[in-house]
C-alpha positions in Angstrom: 8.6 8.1 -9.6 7.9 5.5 -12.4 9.9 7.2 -15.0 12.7 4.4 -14.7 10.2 1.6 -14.4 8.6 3.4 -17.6 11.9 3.3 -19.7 13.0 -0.5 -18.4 10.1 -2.5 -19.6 11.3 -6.3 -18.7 11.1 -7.3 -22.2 13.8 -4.7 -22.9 15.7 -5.1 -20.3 19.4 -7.1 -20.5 20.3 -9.7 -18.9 22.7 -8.2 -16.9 20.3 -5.3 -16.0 18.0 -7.9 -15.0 20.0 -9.9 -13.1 21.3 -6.6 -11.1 17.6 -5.9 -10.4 16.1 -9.3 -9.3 19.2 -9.8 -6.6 18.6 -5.7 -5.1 14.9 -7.4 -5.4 15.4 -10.3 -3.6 17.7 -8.2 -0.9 15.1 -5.6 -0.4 12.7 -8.4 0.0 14.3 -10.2 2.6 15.3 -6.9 4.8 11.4 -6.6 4.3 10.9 -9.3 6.2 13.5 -9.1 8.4 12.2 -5.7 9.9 8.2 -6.1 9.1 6.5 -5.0 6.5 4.7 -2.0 8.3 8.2 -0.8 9.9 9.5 -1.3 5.8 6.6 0.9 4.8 7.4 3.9 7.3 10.8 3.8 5.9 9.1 4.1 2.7 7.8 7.2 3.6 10.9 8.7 4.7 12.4 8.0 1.5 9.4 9.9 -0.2 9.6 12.7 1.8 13.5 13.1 1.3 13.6 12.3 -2.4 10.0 14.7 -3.4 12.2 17.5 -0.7 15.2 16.9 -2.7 13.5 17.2 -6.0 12.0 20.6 -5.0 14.9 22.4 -3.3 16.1 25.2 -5.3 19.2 27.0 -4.0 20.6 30.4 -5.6 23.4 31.8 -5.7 25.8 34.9 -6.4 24.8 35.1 -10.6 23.5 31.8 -10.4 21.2 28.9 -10.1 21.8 25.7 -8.9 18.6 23.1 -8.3 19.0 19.9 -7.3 16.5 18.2 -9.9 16.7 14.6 -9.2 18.2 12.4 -6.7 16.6 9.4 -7.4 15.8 8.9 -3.8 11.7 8.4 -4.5 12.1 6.2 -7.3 15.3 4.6 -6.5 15.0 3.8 -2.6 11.0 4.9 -1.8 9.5 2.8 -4.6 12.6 1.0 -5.5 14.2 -1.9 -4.6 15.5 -1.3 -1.4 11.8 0.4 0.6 9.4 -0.1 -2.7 6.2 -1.5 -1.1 5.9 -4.1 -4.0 9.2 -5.5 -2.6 9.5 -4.8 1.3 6.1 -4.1 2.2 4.4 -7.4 -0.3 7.4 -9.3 0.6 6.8 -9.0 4.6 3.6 -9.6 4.6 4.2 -13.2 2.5 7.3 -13.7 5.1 4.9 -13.5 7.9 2.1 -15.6 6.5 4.6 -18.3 5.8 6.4 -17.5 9.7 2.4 -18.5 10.9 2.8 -21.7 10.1 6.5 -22.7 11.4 7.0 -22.8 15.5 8.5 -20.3 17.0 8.7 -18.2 14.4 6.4 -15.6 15.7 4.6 -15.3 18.9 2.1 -17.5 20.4 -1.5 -15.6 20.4 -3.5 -15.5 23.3 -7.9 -15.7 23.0 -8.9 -12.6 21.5 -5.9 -12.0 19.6 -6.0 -11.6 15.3 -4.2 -14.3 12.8 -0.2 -14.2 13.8 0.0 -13.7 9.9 -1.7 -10.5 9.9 1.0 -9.5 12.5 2.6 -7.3 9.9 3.8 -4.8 12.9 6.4 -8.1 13.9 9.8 -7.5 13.1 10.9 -11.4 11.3 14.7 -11.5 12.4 17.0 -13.4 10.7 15.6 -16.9 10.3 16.9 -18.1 7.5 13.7 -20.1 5.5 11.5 -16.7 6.9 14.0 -14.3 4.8 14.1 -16.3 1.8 10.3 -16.4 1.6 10.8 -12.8 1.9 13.5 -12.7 -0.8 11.2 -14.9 -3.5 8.6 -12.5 -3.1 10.5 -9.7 -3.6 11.8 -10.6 -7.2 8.0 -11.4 -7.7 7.1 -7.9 -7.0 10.0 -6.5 -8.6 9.1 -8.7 -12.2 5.1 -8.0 -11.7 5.9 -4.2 -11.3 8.1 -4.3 -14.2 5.8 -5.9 -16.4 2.6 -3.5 -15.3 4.6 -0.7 -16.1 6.1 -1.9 -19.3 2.9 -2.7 -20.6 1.7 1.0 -19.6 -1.5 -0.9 -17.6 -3.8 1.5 -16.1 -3.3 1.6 -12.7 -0.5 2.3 -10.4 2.1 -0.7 -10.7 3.2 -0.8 -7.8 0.2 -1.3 -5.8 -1.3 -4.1 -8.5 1.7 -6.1 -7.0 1.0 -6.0 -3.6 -2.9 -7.2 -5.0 -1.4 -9.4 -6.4 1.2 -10.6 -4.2 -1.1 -11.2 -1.1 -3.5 -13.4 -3.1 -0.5 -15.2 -3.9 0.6 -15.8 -0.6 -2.7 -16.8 0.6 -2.4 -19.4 -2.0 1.1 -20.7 -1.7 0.6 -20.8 1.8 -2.7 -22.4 2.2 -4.7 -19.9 3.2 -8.3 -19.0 2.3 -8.7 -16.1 -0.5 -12.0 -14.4 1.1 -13.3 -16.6 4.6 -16.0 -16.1 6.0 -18.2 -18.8 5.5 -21.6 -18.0 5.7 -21.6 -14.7 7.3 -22.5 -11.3 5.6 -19.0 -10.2 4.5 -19.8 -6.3 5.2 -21.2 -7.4 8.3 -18.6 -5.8 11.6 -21.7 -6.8 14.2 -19.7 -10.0 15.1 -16.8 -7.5 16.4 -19.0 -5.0 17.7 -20.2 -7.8 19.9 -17.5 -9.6 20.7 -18.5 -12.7 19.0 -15.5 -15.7 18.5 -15.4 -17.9 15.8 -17.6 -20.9 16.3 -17.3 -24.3 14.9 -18.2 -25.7 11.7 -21.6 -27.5 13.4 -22.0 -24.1 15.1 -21.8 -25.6 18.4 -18.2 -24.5 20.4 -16.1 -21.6 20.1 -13.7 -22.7 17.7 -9.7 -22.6 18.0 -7.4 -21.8 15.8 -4.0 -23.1 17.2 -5.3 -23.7 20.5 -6.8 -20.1 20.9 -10.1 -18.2 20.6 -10.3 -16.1 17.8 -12.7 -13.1 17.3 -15.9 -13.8 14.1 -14.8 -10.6 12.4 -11.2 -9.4 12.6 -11.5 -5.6 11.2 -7.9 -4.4 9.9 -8.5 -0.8 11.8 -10.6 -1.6 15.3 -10.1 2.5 15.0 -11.2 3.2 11.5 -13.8 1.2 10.2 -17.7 3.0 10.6 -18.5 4.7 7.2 -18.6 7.7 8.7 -15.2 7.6 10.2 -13.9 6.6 7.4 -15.6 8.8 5.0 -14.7 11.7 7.2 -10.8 10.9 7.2 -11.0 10.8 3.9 -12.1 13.8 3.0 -9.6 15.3 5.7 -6.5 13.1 3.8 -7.8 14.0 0.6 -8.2 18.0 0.8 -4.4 17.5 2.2 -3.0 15.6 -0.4 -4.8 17.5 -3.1 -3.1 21.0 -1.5 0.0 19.4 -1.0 0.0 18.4 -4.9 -1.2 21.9 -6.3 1.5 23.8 -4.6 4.2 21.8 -4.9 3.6 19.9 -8.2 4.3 16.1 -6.6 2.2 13.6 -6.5 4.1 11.8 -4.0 5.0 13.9 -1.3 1.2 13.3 0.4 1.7 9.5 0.5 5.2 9.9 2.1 3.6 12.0 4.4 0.8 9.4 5.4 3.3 6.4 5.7 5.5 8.3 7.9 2.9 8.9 9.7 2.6 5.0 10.2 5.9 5.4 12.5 3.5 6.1 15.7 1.2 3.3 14.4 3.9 1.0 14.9 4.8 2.2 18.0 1.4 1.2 19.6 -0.3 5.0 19.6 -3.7 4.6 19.6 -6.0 5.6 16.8 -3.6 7.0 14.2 -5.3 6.9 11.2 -3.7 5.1 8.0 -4.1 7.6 5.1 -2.1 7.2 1.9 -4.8 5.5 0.2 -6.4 8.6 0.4 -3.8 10.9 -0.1 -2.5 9.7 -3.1 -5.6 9.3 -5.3 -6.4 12.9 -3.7 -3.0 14.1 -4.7 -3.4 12.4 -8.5 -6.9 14.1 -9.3 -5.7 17.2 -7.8 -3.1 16.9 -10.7 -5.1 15.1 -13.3 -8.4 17.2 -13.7 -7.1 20.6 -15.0 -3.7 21.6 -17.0 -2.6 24.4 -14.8 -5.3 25.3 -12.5 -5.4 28.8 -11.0 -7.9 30.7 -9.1 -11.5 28.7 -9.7 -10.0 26.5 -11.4 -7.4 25.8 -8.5 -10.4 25.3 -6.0 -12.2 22.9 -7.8 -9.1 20.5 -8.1 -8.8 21.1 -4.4 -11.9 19.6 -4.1 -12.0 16.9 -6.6 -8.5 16.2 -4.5 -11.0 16.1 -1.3 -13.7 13.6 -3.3 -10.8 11.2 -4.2 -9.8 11.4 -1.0 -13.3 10.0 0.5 -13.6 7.6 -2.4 -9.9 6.1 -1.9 -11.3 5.7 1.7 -14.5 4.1 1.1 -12.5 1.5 -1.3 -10.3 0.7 1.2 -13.0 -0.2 3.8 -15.2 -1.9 1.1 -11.6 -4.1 0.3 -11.2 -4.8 4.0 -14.5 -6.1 4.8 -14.4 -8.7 2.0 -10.6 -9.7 1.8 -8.9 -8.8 5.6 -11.8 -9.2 7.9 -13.1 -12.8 7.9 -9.7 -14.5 6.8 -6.1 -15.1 8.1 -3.3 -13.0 6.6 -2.8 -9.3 5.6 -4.4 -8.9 2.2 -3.9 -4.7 2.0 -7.1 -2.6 1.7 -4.9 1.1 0.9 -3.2 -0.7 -2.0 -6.4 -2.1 -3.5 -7.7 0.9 -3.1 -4.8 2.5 -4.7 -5.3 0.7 -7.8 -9.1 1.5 -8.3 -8.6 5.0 -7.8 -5.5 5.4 -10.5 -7.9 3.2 -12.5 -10.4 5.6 -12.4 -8.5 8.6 -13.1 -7.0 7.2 -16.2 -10.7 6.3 -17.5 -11.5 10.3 -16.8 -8.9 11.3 -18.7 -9.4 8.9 -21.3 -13.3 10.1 -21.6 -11.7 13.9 -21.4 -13.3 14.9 -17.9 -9.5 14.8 -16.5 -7.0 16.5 -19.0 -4.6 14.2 -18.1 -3.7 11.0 -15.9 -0.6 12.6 -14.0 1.6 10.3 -13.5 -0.5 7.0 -13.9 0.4 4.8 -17.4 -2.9 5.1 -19.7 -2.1 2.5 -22.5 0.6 4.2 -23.6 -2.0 6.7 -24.8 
């Protein structure tokens, strides 16, 4: 996926190179906003799934072999410019914080209803100011993930950006880092119960825009009890580990999950989101043994499944602290994402993992 990024380190890279890049970044920003960033992440499934297909199809025939090796769909259009969630999915996300703030942009929320800017579901349009937010932070996504790789940093470069780009659009945008106040930040009680938002001398509900918001705004109503969540987890994780061992990608379990995000979109109720799971789950599975077989097989099927629940558990941990009691999406699988490829590359470096798969280690 990141061999390209991996050979293109933005110090090395021409000017014209560059150029080419940051305007495909700032394109595949803006259509990022213009569709949403969850709707831009499903598509970045798709992509996955058809570019990790393409690079495993063999076809034979009379005397002999023909494989189609590489057809740059993952890196070039899944995690590239055009569907890479450091670019589409970041960039929506910043599009809509900014769209929050500017009438009739996006829709008017009723009592009850969560921050518009976490509305990453919304599709932006084609307002002009909305898509060139979207474009901006694009090229920062594309630069940020450039630079990570280039540097070979420890964890996986593209998620760091969309870190990184959220607490960037909180700031730019005025929006508070954490919230909360003085509540317990773990704390989902306030949700449980129903509780709104009270003013600052704790005596009315408080408005926000002229409507009632809820104390605790949890990013999965659906998926947020540990046990849940450890339980998914688990489930994800044994997937992506199996999916990983027999077909030798890393990838194709996390373009499985965000597809799966299609019916999220849609309004079905309950679908789990996964691919913070699947993808730590999938890079153990990889990471802990050379070529496992037999026991050896088994037990990375199960350090896939452990990965799996501690992707999850990140994830929930990020969205009580950073999603919960403030105003825009700030995104708990990609947070995850980076502690988990994080911790791979510190087994490997300790020797517990034989390798890191496909995660940079310091150019080690």
């Amino acid at each position: 996926m990141y061999e390209a990024l991996l050979q293109l380190p933005i110090i090395g890279v021409d000017t014209p190179g560059l150029i080419f890049l940051l305007i495909a970044a700032f394109a595949g920003g803006a259509f990022g906003a213009a569709l949403g960033a969850l709707p831009a992440f499903c598509f970045t499934g798709f992509a996955v799934i058809a570019g990790e297909a393409a690079n495993l199809v063999g076809v034979e025939g009379a005397g002999a072999s023909v494989a189609i090796t590489n057809a740059s769909v993952t890196g070039t259009v899944g995690f590239g410019a055009v569907f890479g969630p450091h670019i589409s999915f970041a960039a929506g996300a910043a599009a809509a914080a900014y769209a929050a703030k500017k009438d009739g942009a996006m829709p008017d929320p009723g009592d009850g209803d969560y921050h518009p800017a976490k509305d990453i579901a919304y599709a932006l349009g084609t307002r002009p100011d909305v898509l060139a937010v979207g474009g901006i932070f694009g090229i920062i996504g594309a630069v940020g993930t450039l630079i990570s790789a280039g540097l070979a940093l420890p964890w996986d470069p593209i998620a760091i950006m969309v870190v990184v780009s959220a607490a960037l659009h909180r700031i730019a945008f005025g929006y508070p880092l954490i919230g909360g106040d003085d509540r317990s930040l773990l704390d989902m009680s306030p949700f449980e119960n129903e509780e709104m938002r009270t003013a600052t001398d704790g005596g009315e509900v408080a408005t926000d825009g002229g409507y009632k918001r809820l104390a605790v705004e949890p990013w999965l109503p659906h998926q947020y009890k540990w046990a849940n969540v450890g339980m998914i987890g688990l489930v994800a994780g044994l997937l992506g580990g199996f999916i990983a061992l027999e077909t030798g990608s890393p990838f194709l379990g996390f373009g499985i999950s965000a597809a799966s995000l299609t019916f999220l979109n849609l309004g079905v109720e309950k679908i789990p989101v996964t691919h913070h799971m699947t993808l730590p789950a999938s890079t153990a599975a990889l990471a802990v043994f050379p070529d496992p077989t037999g026991t050896t097989k088994i037990i990375a099927l199960l350090i896939g499944g452990l990965f799996g629940v501690y992707g999850a558990l990140i994830g929930e941990v990020v969205q009580r602290v950073f999603y919960a009691h403030s105003d825009t999406h700030f995104d708990p699988p990609a947070a995850a994402i980076v502690v988990a490829t994080l911790t791979v590359v510190i087994l490997a470096i300790i020797g517990i993992f034989d390798s890191s798969s496909w995660v940079p280690m310091l150019g080690m």
